[in-house]
Backbone as XML, in Angstrom:
<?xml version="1.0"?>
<chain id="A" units="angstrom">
  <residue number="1" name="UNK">
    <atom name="N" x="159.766" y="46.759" z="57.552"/>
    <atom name="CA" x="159.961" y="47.764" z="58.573"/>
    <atom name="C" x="159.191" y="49.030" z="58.173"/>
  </residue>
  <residue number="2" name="UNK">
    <atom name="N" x="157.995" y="49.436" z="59.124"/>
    <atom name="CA" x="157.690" y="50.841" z="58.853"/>
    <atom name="C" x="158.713" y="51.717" z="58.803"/>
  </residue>
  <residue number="3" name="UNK">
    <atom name="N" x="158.108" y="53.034" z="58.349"/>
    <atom name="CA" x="158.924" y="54.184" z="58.164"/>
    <atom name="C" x="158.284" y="55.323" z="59.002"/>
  </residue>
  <residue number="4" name="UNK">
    <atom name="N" x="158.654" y="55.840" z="59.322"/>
    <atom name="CA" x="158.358" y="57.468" z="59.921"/>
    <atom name="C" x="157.848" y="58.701" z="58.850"/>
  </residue>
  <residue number="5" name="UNK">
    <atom name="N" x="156.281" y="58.723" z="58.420"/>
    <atom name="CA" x="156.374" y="60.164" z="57.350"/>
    <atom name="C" x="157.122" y="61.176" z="57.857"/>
  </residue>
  <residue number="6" name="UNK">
    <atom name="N" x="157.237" y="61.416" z="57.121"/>
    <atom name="CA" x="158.386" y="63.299" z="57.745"/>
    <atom name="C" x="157.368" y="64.151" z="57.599"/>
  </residue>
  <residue number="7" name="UNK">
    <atom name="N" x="157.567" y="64.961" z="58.706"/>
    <atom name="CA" x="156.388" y="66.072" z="58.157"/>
    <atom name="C" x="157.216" y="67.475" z="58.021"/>
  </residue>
  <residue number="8" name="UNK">
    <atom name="N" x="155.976" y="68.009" z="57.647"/>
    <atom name="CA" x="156.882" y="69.470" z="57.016"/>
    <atom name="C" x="156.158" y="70.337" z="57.486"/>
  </residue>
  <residue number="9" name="UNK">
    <atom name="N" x="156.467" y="70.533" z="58.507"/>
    <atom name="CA" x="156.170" y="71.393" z="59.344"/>
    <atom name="C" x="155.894" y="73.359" z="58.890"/>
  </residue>
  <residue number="10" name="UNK">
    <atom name="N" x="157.074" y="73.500" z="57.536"/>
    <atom name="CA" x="156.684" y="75.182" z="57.366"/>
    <atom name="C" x="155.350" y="74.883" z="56.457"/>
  </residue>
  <residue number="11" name="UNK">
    <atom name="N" x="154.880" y="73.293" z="55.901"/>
    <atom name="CA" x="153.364" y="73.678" z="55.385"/>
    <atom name="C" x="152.765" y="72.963" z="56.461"/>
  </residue>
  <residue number="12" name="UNK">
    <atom name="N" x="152.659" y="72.363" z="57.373"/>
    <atom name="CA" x="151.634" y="72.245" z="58.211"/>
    <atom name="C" x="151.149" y="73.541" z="59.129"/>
  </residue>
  <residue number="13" name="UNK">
    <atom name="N" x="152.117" y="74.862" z="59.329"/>
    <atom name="CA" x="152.177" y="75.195" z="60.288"/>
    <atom name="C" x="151.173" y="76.070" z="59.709"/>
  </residue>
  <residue number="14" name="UNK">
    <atom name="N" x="150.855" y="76.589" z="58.562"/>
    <atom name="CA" x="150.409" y="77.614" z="57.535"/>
    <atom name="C" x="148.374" y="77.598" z="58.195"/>
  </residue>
  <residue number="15" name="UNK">
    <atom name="N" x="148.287" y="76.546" z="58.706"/>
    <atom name="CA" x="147.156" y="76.683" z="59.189"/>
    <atom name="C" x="146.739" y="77.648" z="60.338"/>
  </residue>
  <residue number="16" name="UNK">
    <atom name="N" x="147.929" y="78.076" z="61.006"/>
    <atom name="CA" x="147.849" y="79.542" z="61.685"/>
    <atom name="C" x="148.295" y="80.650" z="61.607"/>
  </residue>
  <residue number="17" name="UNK">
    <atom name="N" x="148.533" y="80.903" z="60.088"/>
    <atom name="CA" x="148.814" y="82.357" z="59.397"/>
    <atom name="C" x="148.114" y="83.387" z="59.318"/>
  </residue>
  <residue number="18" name="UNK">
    <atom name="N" x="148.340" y="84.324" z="59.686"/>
    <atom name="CA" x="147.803" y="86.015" z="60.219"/>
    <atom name="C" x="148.569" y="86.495" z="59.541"/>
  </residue>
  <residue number="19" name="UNK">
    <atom name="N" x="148.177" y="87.397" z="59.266"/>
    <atom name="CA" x="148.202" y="88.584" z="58.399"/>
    <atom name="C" x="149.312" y="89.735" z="58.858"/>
  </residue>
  <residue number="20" name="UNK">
    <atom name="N" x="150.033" y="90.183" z="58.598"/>
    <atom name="CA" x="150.780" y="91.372" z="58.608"/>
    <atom name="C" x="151.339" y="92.188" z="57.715"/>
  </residue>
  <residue number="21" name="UNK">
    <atom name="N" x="151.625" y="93.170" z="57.943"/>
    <atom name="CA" x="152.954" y="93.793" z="56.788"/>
    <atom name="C" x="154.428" y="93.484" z="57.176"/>
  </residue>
  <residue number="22" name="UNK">
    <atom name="N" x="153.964" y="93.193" z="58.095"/>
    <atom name="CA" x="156.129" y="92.923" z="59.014"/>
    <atom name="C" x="156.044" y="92.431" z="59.801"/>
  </residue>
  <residue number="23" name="UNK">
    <atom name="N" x="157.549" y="91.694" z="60.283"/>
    <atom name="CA" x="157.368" y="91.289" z="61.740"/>
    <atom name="C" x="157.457" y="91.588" z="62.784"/>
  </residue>
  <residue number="24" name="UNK">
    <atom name="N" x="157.824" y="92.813" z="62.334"/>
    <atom name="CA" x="157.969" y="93.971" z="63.585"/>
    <atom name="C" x="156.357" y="94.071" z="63.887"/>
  </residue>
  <residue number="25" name="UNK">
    <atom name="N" x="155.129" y="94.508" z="63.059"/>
    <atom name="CA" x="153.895" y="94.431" z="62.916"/>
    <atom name="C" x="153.186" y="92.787" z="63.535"/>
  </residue>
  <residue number="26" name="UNK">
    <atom name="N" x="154.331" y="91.961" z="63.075"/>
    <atom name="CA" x="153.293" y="90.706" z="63.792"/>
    <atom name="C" x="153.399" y="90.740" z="64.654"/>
  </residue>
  <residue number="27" name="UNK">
    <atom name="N" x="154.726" y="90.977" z="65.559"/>
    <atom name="CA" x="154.916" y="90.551" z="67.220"/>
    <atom name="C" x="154.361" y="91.880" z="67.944"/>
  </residue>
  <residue number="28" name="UNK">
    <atom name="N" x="154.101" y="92.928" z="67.284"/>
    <atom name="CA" x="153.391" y="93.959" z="68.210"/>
    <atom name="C" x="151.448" y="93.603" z="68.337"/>
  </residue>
  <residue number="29" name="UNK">
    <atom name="N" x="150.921" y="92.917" z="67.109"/>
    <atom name="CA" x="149.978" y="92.711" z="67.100"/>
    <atom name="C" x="149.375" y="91.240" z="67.463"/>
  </residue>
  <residue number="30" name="UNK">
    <atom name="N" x="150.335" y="90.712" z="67.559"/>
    <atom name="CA" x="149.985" y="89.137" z="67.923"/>
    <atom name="C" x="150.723" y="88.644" z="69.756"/>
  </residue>
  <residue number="31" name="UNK">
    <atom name="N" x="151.852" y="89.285" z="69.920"/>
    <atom name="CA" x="152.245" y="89.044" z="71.190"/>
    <atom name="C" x="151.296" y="89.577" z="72.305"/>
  </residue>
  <residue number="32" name="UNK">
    <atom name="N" x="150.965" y="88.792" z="73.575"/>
    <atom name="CA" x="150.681" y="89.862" z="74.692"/>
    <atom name="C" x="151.272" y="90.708" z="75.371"/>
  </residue>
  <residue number="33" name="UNK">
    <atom name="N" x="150.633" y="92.032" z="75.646"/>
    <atom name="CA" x="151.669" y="92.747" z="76.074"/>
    <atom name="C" x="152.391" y="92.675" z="76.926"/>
  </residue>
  <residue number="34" name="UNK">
    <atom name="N" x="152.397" y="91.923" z="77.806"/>
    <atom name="CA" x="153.214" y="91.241" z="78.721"/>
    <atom name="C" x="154.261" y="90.464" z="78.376"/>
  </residue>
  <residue number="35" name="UNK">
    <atom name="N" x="154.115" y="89.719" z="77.149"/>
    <atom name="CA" x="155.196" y="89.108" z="76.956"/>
    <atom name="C" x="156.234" y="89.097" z="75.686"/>
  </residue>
  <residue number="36" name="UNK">
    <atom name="N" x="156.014" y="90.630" z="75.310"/>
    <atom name="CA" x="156.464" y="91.541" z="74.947"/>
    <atom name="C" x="157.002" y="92.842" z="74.625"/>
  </residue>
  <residue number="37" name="UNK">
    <atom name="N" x="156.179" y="93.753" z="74.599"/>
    <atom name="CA" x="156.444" y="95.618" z="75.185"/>
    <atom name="C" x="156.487" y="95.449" z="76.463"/>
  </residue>
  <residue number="38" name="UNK">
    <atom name="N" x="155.399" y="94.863" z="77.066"/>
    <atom name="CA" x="155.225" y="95.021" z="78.641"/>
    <atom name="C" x="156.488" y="94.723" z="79.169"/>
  </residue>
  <residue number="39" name="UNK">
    <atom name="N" x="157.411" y="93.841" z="78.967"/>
    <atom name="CA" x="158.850" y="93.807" z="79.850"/>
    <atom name="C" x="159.769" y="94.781" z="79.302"/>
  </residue>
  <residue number="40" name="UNK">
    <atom name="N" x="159.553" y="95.574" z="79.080"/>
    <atom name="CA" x="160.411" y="96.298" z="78.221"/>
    <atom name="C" x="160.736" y="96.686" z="77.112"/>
  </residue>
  <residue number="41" name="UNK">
    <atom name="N" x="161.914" y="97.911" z="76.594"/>
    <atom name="CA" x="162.097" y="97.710" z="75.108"/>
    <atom name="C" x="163.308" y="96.935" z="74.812"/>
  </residue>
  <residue number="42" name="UNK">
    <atom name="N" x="163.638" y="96.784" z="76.010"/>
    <atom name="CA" x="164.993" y="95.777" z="75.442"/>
    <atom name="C" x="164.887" y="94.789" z="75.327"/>
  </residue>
  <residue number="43" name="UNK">
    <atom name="N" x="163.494" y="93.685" z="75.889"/>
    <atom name="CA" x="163.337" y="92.660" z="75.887"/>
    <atom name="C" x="162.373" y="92.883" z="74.312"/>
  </residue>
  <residue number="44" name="UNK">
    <atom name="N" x="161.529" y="93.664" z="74.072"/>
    <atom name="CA" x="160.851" y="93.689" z="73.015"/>
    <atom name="C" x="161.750" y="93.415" z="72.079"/>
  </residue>
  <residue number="45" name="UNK">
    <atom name="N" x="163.048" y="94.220" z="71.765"/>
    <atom name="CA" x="163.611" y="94.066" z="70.753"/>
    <atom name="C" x="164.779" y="93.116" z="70.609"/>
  </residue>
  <residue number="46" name="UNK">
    <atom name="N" x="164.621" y="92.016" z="72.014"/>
    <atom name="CA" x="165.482" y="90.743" z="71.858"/>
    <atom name="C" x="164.224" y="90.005" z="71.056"/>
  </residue>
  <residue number="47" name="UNK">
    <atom name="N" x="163.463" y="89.914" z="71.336"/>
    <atom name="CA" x="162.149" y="88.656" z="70.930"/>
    <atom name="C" x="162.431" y="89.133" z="69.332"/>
  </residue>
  <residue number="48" name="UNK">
    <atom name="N" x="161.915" y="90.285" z="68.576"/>
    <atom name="CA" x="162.054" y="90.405" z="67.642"/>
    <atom name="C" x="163.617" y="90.121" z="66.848"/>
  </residue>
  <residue number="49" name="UNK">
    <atom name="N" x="164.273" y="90.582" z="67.368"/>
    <atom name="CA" x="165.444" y="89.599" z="66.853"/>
    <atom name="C" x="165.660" y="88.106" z="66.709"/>
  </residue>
  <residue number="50" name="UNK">
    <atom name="N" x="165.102" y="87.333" z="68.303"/>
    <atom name="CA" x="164.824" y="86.162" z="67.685"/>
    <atom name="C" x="164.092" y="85.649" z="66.792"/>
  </residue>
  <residue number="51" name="UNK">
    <atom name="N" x="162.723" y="85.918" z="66.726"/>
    <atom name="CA" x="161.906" y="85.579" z="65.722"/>
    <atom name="C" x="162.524" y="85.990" z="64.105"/>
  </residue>
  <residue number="52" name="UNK">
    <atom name="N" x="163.427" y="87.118" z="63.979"/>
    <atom name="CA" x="164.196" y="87.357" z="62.600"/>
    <atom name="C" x="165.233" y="85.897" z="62.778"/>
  </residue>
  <residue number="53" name="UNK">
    <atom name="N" x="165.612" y="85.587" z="63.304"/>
    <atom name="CA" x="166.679" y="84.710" z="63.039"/>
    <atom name="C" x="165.875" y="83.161" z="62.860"/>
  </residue>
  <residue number="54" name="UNK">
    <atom name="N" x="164.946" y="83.031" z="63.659"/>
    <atom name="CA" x="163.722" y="81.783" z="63.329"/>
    <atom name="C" x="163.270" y="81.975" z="61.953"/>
  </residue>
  <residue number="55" name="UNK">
    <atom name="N" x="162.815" y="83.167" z="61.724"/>
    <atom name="CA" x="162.467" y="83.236" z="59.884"/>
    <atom name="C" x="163.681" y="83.006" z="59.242"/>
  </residue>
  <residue number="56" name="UNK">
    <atom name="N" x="164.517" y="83.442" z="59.389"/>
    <atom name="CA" x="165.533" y="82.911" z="58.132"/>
    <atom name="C" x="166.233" y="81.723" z="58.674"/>
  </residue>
  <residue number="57" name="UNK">
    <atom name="N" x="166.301" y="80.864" z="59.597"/>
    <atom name="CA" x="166.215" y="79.600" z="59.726"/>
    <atom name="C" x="165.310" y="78.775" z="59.053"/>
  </residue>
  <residue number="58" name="UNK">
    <atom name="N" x="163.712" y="78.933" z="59.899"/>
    <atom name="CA" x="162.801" y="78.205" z="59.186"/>
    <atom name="C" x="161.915" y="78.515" z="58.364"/>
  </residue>
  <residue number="59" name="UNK">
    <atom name="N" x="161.889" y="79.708" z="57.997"/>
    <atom name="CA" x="160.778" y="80.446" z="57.022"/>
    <atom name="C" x="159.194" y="80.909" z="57.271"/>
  </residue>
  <residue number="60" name="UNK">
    <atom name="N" x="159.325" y="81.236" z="58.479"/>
    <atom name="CA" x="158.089" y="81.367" z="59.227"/>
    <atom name="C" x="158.412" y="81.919" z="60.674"/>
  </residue>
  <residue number="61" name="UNK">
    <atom name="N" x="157.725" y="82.443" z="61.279"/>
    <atom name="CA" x="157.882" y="83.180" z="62.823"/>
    <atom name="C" x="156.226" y="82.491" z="63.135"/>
  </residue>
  <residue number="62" name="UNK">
    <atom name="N" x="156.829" y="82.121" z="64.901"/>
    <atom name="CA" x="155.581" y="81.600" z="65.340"/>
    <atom name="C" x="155.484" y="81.804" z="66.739"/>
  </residue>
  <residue number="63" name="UNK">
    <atom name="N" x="154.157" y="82.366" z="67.129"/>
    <atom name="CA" x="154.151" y="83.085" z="68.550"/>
    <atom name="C" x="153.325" y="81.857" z="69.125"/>
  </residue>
  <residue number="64" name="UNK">
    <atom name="N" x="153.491" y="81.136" z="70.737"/>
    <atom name="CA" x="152.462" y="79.989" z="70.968"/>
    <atom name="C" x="151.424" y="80.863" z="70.981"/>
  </residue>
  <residue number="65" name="UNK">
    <atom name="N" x="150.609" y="79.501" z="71.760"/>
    <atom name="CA" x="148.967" y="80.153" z="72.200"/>
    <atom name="C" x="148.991" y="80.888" z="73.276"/>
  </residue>
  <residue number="66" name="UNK">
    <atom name="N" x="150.051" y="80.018" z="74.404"/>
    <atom name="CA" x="150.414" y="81.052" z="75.679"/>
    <atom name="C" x="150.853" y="82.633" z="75.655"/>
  </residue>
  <residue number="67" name="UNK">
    <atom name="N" x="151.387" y="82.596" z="74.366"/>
    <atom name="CA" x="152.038" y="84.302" z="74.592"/>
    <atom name="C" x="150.992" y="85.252" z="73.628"/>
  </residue>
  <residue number="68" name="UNK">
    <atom name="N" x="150.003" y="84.199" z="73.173"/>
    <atom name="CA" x="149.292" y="85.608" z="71.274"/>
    <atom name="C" x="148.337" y="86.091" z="72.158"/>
  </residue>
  <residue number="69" name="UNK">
    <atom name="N" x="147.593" y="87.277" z="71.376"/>
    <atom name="CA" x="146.483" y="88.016" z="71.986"/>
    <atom name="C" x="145.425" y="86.996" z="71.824"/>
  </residue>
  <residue number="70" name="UNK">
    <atom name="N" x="145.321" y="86.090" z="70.787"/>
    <atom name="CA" x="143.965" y="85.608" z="70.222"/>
    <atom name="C" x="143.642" y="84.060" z="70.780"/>
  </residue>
  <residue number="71" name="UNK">
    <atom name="N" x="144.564" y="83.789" z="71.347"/>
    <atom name="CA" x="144.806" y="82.304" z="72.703"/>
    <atom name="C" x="145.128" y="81.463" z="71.586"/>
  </residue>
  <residue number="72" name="UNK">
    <atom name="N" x="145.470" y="81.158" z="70.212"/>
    <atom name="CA" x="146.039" y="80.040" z="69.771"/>
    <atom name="C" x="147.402" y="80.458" z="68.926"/>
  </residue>
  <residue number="73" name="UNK">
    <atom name="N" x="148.115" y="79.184" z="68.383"/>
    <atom name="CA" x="149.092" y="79.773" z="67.969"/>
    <atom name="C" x="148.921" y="80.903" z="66.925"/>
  </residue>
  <residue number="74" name="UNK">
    <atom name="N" x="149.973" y="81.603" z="66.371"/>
    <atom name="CA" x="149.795" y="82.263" z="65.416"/>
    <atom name="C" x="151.192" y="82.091" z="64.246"/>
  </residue>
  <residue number="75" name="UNK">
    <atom name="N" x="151.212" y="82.152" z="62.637"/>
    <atom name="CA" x="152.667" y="82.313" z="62.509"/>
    <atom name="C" x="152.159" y="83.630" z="61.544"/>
  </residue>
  <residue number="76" name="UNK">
    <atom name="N" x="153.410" y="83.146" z="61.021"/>
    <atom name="CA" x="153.609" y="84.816" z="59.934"/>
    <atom name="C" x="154.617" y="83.803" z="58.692"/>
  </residue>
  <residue number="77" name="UNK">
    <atom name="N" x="154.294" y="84.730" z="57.584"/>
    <atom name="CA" x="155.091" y="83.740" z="56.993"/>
    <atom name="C" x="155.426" y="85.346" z="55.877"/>
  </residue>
  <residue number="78" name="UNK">
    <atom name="N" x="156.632" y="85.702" z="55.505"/>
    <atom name="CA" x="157.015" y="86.804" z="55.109"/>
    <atom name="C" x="156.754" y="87.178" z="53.447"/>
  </residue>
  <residue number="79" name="UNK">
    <atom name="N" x="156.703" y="87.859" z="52.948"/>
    <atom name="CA" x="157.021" y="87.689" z="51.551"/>
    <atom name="C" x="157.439" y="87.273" z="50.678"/>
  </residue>
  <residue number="80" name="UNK">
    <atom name="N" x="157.667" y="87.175" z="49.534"/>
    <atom name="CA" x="158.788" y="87.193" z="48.673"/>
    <atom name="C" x="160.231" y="88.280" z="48.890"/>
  </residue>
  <residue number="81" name="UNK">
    <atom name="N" x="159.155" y="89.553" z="48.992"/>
    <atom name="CA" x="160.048" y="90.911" z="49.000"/>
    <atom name="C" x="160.824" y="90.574" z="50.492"/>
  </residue>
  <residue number="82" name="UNK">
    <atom name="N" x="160.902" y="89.918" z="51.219"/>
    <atom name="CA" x="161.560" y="89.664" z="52.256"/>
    <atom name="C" x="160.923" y="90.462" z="53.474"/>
  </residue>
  <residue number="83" name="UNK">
    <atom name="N" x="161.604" y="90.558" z="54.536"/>
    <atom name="CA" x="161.126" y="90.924" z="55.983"/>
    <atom name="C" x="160.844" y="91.951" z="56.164"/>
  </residue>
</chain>
């Protein structure tokens, strides 16, 4: 019986890592403004809350291609020193 490789997705994903100091800094520089500041600050600062709770779930924050400035995905992957 085959098996299924598992993949591991927080190192596969590393192939679309950008650069930041924070993630407050990634989602202002990687989101479009539309689908982020542009709806608001209350919606701005729901997204960023989710994406904090996705990093300390999965260890990485990841914006698609549909929502980044640069049309493909993007992630972020935080420090050591934390968020």
């Amino acid at each position: 019986m085959a098996t299924k490789a598992k993949i591991n997705l927080y190192e596969s994903m590393k192939k679309y890592k950008v650069e930041a100091c924070s993630l407050e800094e990634f989602c202002k520089k990687y989101y479009k403004h539309g689908a982020y500041e542009g709806r608001g600050k209350d919606y701005a600062t729901h997204c960023l809350q989710s994406q904090k709770r996705y990093v300390d779930k999965y260890g990485y924050a990841f914006i698609t291609r549909h929502d980044s400035t640069v049309g493909q995905h993007v992630t972020w992957y935080p420090n050591k020193a934390g968020i």
